[in-house]
DRENKE-722381 format. One record per residue (C-alpha): x, y, z. Coordinates in steps of 0.02 Angstrom, whole numbers, plus 50000, padded with zeros to 5 digits. Last residue first. Layout:
% DRENKE-722381
<rec X="X" Y="Y" Z="Z"/>
...
***
This chain:
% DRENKE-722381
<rec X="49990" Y="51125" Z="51368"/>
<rec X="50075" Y="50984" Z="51276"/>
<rec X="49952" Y="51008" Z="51128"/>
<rec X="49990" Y="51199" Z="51125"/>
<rec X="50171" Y="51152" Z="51061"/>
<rec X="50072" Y="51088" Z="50905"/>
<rec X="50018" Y="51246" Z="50850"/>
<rec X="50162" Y="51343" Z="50903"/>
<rec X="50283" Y="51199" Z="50789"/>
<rec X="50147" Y="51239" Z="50664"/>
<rec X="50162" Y="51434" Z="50643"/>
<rec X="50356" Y="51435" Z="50666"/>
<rec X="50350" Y="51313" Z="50534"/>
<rec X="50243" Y="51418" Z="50417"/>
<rec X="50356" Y="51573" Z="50445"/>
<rec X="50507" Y="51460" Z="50374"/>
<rec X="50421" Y="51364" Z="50244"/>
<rec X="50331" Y="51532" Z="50175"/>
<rec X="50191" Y="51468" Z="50099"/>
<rec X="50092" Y="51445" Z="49936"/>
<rec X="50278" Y="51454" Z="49840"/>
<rec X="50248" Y="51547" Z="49688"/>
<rec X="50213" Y="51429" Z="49540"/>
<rec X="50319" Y="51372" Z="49390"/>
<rec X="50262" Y="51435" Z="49198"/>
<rec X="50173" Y="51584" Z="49245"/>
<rec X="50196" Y="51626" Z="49448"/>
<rec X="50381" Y="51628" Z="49439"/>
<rec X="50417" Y="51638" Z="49258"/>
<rec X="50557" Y="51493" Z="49232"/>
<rec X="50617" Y="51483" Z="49044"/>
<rec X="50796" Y="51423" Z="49116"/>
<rec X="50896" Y="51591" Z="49034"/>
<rec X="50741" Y="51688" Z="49092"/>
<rec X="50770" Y="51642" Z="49297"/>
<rec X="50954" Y="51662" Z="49287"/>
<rec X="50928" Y="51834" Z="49215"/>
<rec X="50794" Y="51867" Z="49363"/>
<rec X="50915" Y="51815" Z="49481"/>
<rec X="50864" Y="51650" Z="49584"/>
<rec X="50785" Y="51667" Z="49744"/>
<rec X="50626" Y="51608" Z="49693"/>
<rec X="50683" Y="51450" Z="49633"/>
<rec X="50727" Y="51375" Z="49786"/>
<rec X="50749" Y="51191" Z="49764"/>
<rec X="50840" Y="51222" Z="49592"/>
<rec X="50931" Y="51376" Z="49646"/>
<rec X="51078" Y="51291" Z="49652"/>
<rec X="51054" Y="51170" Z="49549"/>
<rec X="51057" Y="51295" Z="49406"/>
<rec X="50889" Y="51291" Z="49331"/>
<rec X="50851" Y="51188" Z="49139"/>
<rec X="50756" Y="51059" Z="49217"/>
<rec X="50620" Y="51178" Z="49282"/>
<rec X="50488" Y="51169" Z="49186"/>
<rec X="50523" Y="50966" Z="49204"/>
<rec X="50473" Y="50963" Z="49370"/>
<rec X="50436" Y="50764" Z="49366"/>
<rec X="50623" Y="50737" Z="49300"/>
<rec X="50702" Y="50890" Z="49336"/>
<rec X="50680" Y="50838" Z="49519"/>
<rec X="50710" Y="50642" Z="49507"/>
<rec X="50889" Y="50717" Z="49436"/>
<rec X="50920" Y="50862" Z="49540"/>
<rec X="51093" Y="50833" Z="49545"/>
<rec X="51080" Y="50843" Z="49747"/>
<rec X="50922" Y="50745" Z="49756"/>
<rec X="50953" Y="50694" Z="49933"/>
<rec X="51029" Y="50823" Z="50009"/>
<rec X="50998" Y="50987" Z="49907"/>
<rec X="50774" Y="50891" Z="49896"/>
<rec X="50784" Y="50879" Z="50099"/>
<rec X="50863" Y="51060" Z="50123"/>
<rec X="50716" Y="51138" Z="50012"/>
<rec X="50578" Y="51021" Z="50070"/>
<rec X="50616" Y="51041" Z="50247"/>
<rec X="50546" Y="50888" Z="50345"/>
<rec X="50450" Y="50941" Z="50498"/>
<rec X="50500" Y="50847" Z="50670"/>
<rec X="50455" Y="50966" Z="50817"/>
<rec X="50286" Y="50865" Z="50829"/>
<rec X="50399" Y="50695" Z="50841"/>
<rec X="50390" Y="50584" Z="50729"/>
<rec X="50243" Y="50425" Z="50782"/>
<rec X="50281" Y="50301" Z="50879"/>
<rec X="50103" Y="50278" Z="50847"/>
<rec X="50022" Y="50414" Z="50785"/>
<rec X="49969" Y="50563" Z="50786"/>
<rec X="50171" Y="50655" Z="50752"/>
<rec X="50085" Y="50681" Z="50583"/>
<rec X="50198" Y="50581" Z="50484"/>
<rec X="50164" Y="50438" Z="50600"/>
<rec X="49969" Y="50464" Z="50572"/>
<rec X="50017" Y="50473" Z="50387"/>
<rec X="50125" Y="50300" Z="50418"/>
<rec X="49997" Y="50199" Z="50521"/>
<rec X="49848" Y="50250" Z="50409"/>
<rec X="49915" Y="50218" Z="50234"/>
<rec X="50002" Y="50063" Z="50289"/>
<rec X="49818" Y="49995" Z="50365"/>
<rec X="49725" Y="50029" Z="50228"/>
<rec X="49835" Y="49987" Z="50094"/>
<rec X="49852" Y="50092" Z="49945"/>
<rec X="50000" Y="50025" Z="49817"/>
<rec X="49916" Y="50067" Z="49660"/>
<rec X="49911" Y="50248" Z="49744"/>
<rec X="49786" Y="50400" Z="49676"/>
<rec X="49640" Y="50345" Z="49778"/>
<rec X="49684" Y="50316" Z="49948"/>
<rec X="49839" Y="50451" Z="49924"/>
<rec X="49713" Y="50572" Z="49904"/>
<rec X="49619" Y="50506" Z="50069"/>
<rec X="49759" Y="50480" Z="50165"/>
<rec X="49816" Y="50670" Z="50151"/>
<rec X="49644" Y="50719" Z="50170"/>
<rec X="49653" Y="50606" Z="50341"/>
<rec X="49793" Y="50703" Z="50373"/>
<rec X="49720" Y="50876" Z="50404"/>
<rec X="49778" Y="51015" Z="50319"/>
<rec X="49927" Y="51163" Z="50442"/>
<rec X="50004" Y="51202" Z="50266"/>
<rec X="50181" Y="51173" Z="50319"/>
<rec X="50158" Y="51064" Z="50463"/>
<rec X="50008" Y="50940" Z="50378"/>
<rec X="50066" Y="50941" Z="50216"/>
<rec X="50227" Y="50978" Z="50219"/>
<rec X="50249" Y="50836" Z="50289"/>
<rec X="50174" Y="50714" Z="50197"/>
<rec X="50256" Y="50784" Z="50043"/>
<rec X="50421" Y="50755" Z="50121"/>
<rec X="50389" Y="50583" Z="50209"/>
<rec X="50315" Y="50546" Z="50021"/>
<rec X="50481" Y="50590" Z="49953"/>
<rec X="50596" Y="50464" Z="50074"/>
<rec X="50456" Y="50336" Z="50020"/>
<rec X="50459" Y="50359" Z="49817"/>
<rec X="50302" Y="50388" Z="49762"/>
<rec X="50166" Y="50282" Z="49654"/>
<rec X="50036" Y="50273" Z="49540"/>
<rec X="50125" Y="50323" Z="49413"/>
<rec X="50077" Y="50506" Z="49319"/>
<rec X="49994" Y="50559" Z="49465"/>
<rec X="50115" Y="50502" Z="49597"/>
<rec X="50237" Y="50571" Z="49494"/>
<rec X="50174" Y="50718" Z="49490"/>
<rec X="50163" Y="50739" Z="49670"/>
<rec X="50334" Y="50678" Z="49723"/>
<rec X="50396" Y="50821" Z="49598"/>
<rec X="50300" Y="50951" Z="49671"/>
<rec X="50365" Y="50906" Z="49829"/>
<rec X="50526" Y="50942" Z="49785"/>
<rec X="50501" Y="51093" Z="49704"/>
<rec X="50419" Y="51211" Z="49844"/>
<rec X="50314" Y="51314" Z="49722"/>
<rec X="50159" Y="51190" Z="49786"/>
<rec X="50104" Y="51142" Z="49603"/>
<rec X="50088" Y="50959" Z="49628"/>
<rec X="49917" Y="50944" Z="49579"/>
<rec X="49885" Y="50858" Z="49764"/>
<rec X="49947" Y="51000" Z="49826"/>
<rec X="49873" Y="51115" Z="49742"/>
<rec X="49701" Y="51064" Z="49769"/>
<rec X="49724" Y="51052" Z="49956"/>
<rec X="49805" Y="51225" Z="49975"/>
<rec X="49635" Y="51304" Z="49856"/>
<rec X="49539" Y="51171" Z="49958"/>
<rec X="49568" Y="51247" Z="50118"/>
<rec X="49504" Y="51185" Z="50291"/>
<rec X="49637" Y="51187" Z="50428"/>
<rec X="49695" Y="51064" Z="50564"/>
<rec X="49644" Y="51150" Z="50726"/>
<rec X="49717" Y="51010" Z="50839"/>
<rec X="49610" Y="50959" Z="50996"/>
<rec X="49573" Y="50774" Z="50954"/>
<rec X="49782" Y="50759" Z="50937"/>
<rec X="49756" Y="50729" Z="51136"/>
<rec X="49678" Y="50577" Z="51071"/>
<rec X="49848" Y="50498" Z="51011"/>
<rec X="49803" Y="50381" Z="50868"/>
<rec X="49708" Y="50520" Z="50787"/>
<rec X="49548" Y="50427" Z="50711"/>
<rec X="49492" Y="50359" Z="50551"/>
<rec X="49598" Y="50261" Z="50470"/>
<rec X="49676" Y="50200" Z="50650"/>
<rec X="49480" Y="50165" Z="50705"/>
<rec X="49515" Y="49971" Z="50706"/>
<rec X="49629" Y="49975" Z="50856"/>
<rec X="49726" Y="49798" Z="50888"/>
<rec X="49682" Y="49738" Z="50707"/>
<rec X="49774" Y="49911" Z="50636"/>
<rec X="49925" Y="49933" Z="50737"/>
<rec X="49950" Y="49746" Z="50716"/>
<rec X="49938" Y="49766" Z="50527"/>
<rec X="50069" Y="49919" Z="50544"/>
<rec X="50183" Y="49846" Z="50640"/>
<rec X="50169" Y="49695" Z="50516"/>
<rec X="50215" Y="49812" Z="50356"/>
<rec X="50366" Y="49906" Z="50489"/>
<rec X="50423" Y="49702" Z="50493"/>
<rec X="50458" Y="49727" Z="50302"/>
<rec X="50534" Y="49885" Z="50321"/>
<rec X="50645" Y="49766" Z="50467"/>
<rec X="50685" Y="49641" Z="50349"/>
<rec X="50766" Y="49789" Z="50217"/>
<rec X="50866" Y="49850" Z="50357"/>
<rec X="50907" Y="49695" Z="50386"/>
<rec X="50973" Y="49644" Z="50214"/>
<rec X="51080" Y="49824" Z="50184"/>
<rec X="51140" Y="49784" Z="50361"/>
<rec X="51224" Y="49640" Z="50301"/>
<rec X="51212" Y="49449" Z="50274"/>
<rec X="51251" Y="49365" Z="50115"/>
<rec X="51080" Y="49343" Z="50025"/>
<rec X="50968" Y="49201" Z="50048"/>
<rec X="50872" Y="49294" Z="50165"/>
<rec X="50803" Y="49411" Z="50009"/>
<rec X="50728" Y="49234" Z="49956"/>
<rec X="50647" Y="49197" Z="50109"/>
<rec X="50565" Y="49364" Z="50155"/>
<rec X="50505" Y="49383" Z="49998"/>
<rec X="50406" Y="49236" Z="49971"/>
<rec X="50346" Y="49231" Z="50152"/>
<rec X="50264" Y="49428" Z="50122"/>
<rec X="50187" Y="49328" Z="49968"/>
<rec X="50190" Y="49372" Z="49789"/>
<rec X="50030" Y="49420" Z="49691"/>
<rec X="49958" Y="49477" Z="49838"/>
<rec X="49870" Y="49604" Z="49788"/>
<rec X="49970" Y="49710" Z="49944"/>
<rec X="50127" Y="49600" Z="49913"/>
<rec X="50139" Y="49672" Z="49689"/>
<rec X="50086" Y="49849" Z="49749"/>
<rec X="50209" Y="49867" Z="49875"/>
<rec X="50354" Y="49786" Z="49783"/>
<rec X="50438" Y="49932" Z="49729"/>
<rec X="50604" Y="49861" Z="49785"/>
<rec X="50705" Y="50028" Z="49822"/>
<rec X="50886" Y="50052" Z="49772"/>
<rec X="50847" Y="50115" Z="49600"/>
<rec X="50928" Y="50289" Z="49623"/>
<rec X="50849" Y="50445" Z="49585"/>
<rec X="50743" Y="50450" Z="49749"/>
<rec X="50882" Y="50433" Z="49856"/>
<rec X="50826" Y="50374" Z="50039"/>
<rec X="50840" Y="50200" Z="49990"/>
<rec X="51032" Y="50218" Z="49923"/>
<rec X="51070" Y="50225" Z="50116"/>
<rec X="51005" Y="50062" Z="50186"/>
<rec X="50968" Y="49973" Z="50029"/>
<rec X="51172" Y="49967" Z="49938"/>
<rec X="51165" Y="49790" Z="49895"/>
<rec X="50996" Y="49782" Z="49895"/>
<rec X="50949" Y="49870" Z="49726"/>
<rec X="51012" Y="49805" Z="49572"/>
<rec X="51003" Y="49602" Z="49600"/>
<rec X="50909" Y="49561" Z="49718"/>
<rec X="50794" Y="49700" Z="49674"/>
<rec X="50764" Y="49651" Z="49515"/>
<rec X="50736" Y="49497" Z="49560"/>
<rec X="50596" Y="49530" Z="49679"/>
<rec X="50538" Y="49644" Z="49522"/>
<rec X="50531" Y="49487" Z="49398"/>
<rec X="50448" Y="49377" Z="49548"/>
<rec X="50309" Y="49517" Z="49562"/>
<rec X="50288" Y="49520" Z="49379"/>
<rec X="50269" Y="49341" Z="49358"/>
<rec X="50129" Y="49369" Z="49480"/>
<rec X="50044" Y="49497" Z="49417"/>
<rec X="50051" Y="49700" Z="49344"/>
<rec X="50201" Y="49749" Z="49248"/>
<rec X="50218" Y="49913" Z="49303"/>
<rec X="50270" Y="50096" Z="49253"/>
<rec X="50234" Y="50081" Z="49041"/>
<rec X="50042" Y="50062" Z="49106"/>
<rec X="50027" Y="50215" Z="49214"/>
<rec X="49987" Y="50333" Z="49094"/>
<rec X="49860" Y="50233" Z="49016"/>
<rec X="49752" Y="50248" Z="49184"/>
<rec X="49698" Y="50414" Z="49133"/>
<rec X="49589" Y="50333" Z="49010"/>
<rec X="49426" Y="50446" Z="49058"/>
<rec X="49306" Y="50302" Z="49105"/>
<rec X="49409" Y="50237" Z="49243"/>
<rec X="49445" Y="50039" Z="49247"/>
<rec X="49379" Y="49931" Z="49374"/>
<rec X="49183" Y="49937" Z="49309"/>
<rec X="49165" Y="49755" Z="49388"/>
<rec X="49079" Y="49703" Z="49215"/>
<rec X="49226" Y="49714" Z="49101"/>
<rec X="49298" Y="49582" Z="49206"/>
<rec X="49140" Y="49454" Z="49166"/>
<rec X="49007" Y="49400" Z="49297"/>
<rec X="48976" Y="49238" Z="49351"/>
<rec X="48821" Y="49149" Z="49357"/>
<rec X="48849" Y="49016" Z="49235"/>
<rec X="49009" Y="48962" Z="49334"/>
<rec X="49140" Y="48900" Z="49276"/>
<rec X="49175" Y="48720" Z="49252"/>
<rec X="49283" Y="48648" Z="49407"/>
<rec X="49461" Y="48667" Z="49425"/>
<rec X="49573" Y="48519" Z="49452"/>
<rec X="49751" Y="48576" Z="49502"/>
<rec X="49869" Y="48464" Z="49517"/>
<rec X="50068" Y="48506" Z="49570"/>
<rec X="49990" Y="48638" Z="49694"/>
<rec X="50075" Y="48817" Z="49688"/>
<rec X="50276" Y="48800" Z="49776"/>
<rec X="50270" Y="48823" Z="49983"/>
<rec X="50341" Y="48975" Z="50051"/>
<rec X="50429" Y="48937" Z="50209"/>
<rec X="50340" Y="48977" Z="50394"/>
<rec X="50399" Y="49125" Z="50468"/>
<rec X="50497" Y="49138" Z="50609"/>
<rec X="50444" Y="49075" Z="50786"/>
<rec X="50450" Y="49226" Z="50893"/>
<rec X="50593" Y="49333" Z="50941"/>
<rec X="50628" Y="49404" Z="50798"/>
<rec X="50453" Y="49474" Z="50790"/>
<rec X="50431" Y="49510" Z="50976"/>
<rec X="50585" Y="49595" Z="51054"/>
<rec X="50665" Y="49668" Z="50884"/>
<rec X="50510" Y="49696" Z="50794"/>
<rec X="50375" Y="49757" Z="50909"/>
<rec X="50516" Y="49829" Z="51030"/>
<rec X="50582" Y="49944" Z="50883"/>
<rec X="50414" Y="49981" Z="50834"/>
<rec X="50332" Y="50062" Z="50971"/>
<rec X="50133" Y="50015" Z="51016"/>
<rec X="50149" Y="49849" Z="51042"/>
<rec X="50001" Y="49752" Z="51085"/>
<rec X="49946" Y="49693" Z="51270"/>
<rec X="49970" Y="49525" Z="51316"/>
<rec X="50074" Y="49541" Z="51480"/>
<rec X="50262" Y="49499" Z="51410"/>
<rec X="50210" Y="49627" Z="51250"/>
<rec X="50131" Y="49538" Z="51108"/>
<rec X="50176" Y="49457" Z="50920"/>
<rec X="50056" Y="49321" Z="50891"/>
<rec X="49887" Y="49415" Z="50875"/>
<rec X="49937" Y="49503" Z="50736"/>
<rec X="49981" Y="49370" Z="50634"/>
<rec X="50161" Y="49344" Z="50580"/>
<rec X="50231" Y="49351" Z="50405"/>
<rec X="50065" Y="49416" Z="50339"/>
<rec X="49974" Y="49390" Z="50190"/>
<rec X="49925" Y="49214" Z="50171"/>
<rec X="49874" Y="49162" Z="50338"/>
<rec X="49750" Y="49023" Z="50309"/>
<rec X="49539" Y="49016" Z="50305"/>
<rec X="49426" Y="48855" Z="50323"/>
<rec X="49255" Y="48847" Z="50333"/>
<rec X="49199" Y="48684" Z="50305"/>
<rec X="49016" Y="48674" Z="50272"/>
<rec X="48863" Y="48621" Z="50415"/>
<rec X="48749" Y="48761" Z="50374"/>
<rec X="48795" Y="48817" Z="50533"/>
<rec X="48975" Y="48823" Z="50493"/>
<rec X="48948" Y="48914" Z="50356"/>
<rec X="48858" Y="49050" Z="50453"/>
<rec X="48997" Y="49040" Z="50574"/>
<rec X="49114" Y="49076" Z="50411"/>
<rec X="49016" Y="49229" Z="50346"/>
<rec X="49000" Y="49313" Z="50494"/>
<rec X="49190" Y="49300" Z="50552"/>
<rec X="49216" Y="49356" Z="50368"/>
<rec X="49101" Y="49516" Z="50394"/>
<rec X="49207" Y="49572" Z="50543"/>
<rec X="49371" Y="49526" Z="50491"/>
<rec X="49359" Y="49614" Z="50325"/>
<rec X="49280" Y="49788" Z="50411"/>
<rec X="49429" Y="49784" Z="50515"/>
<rec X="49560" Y="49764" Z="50385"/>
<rec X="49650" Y="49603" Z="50425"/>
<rec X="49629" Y="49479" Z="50278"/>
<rec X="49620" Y="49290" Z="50296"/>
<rec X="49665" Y="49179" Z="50167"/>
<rec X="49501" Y="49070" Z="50101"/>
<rec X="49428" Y="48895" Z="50109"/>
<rec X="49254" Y="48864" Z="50085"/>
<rec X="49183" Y="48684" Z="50098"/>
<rec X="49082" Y="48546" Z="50042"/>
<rec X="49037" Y="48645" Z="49894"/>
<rec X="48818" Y="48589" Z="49851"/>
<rec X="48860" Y="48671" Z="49684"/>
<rec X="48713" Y="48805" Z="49686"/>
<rec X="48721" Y="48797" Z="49885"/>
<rec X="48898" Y="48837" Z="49883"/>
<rec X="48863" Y="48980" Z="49766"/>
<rec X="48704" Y="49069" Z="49837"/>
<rec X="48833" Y="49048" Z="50019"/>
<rec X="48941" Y="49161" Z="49953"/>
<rec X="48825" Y="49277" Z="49872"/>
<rec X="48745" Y="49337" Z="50012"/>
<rec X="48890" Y="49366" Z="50142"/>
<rec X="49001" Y="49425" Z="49983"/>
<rec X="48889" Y="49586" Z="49967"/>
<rec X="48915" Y="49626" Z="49771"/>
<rec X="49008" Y="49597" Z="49620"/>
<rec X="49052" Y="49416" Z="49557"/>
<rec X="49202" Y="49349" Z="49457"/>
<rec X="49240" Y="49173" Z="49435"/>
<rec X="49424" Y="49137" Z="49374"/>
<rec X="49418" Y="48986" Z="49256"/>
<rec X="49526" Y="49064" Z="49135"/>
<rec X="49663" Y="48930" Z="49132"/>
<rec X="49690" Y="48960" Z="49312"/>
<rec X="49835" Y="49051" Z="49282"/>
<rec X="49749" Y="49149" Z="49156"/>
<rec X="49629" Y="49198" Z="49269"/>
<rec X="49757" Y="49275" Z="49397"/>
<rec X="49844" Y="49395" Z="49261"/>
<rec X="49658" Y="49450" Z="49221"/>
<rec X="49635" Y="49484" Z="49404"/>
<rec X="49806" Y="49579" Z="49412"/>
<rec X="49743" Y="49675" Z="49271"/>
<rec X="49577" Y="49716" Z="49359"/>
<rec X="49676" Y="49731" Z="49521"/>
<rec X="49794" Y="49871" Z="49461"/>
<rec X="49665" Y="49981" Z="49393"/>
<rec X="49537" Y="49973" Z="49558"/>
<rec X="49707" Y="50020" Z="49666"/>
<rec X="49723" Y="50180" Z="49540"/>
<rec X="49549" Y="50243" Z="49560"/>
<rec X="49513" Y="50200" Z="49745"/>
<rec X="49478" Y="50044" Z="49855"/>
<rec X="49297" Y="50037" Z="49942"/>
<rec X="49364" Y="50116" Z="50109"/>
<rec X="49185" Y="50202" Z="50130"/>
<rec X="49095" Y="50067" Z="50123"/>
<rec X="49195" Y="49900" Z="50115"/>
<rec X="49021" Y="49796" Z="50153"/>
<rec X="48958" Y="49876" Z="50002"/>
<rec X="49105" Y="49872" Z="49891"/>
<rec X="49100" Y="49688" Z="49879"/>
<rec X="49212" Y="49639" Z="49717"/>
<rec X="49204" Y="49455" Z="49748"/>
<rec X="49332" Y="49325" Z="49674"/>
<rec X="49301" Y="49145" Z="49640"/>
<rec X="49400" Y="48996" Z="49616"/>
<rec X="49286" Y="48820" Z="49613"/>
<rec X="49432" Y="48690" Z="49669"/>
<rec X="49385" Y="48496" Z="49650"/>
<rec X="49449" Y="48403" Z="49802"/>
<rec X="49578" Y="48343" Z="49917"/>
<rec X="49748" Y="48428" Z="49903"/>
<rec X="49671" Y="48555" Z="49776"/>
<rec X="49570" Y="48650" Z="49927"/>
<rec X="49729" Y="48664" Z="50031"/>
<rec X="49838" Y="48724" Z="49889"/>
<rec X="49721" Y="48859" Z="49853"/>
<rec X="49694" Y="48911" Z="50042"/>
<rec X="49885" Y="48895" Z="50073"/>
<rec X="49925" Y="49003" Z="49911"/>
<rec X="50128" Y="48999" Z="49909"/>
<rec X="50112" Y="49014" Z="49728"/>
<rec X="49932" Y="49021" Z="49630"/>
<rec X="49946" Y="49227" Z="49637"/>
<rec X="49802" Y="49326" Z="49693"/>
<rec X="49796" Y="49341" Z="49858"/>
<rec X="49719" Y="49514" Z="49910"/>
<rec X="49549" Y="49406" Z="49893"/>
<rec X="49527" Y="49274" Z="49807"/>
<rec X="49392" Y="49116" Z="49901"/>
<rec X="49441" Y="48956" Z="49839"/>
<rec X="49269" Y="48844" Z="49837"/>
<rec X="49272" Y="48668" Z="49883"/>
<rec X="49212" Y="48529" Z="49767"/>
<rec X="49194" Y="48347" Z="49821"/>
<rec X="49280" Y="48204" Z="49691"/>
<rec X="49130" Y="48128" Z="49620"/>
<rec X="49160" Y="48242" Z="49461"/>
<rec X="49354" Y="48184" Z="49464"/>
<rec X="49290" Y="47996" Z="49456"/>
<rec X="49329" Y="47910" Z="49625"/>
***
């Protein structure tokens, strides 16, 4: 058979883009000609269309994808339920293959899409590409989902049959000619207009070599000392891999098999078990859609979270007075991204320091984070607002004074993204408002001028929310 009388079955992109450990793209190449295509369908997304920083990072990820595919990538923009089958009709494809994705809206326009395909009579195929196991595999003894993550992880995930190995990218890969019809990058309008994005560049390298370069990174620098030097924000003891596993451009499997090759510790399973929080929160997700939306525990239905956009706007500008999470802020803005211990801190302050809701939390994070995932960004600010499942407690409230003296003792992160006030005695560094006026000149710090007053009182506004949330019980 000649490779143009070989069939041709289209390999559906989505938050997969990396050619290694792809079971829809090695699938299609076992048997036939491979048409890759990627759709930017904001109008079935809606609302969760992804934000500013999440739209950067795929267009270079994209481009990182199209070059391993000797830049036969297909790009289209609009409502992938129309223009799917438009292509396989165009190049009579004997099949679509894809890996599934888990956000509700996904699931319920892609079970659409592939009963229409099977209709038509085409193979509709899709793997599990993203996930180490699906939701739907990990259950209590009488079917129901977890709602705890301990049991989730210790009774059901390592408990079940473990994850299937990575698999290598196909030896052969024969791509069909592009398609006439496709659009170009420039033409999915990912980048912002403004250039703000430029700031971010030096942070990341964006694709799948990347991915594998930071996985080894972190092999090497990082989880040897994971369980505690995690929760420092100066040290380089986290993987930053978020980013790189939500585009897939390296594969929950990928990880999980190559950290496992690592003498065992508790440094390695703590590290397996943030990767089984990742699954809690896809199950938390498929098993109730409304997570992004609604407060987990409906009793949270009665909270008087407050409306101000002066506390809202300074928050996300980092300019709280309360260094710490100024610092997480900023360099949020200036990355993309925040270390985890910080954005418990940020998170919160605020929703028990200011008394704001935390789906405006969500939302700024939404847009501002490369790493954005719906179903992360849900589970852990509902968790940070005791909302959630297995959520803090409504008495826990992280104090960003005694939280930045213990785990950014030196101050270094601090000074860092807070650089008005690198030149503060550490001892007044977290509370800079107690610091003698003398003190306050020698450092160039004019409270109100150069560094901010604090907007609350973290002591008064405690009392305030622990009351608030007390009220709940009632």
């Amino acid at each position: 058979m000649s490779e143009k009388e070989r069939p041709l079955v289209i390999c559906w992109f989505r938050q997969d883009l990396r050619v290694g450990d792809n079971l829809a793209l090695r699938n299609a190449a076992q048997q036939s000609r491979v048409l890759p295509i990627f759709i930017l369908d904001d109008k079935s997304a809606g609302s969760l269309r992804k934000g500013a920083a999440s739209r950067w990072w795929l267009h270079h990820s994209l481009a990182d994808l199209n070059k391993s595919l000797d830049g036969k990538l297909n790009l289209y923009v609009g409502d992938a339920a129309e223009i799917i089958p438009t292509i396989v009709k165009q190049h009579q494809a004997a099949g679509v293959y894809w890996n599934r994705c888990y956000e509700p809206w996904r699931v319920e326009r892609d079970s659409k899409i592939k009963a229409a395909l099977i209709n038509q009579g085409i193979e509709a195929k899709s793997f599990n590409g993203s996930l180490l196991w699906e939701p739907n595999q990990i259950a209590k003894k009488d079917g129901t989902p977890y709602r705890v993550f301990t049991p989730f992880y210790k009774r059901g995930c390592l408990h079940a049959e473990p994850p299937r190995e990575p698999l290598p990218a196909p030896d052969t890969l024969a791509i069909a000619a592009k398609d006439s019809a496709a659009v170009g990058l420039e033409e999915l309008n990912l980048l912002p207009k403004i250039g703000w994005d430029k700031q971010l560049e030096p942070h990341w390298q964006i694709g799948e070599e990347g991915a594998k370069q930071a996985l080894d990174r972190f092999l090497e620098d990082g989880l040897t000392n994971y369980k505690q030097g995690r929760n420092f924000p100066s040290l380089q003891s986290t993987s930053r891999l978020s980013p790189h596993l939500h585009w897939g451009e390296i594969s929950p499997h990928q990880i999980w098999y190559e950290t496992c090759q690592a003498e065992p510790s508790e440094n390695l399973d703590h590290f397996c078990s943030e990767l089984g929080w990742r699954e809690f929160s896809y199950s938390l997700l498929f098993h109730f859609p409304t997570l992004p939306q609604e407060n987990f525990q409906k009793k949270f239905d009665r909270f008087k979270w407050q409306k101000n956009d002066r506390l809202l706007t300074a928050w996300q500008k980092g300019q709280t007075g309360y260094p710490l999470v100024d610092a997480g802020m900023r360099e949020l803005w200036q990355t993309g991204y925040m270390h985890n211990r910080v954005r418990m801190v940020v998170g919160s302050f605020l929703v028990k320091n200011l008394l704001l809701d935390w789906r405006d939390g969500a939302a700024w994070f939404w847009d501002t984070l490369v790493d954005a995932d719906e179903a992360n960004n849900s589970a852990s600010w509902q968790w940070v607002a005791g909302c959630g499942a297995d959520a803090a407690p409504y008495f826990r409230i992280f104090n960003p004074i005694t939280q930045g003296e213990k785990f950014d003792a030196e101050g270094e992160y601090t000074r860092k993204w807070v650089p008005e006030l690198a030149q503060l005695p550490k001892k007044y560094l977290y509370k800079p408002w107690e610091a003698p006026p003398l003190v306050l000149l020698e450092a160039g710090v004019t409270l109100g001028e150069t560094y901010p007053e604090p907007l609350v009182d973290v002591k008064e506004s405690r009392e305030k929310a622990l009351a608030a949330f007390k009220e709940l019980k009632t």
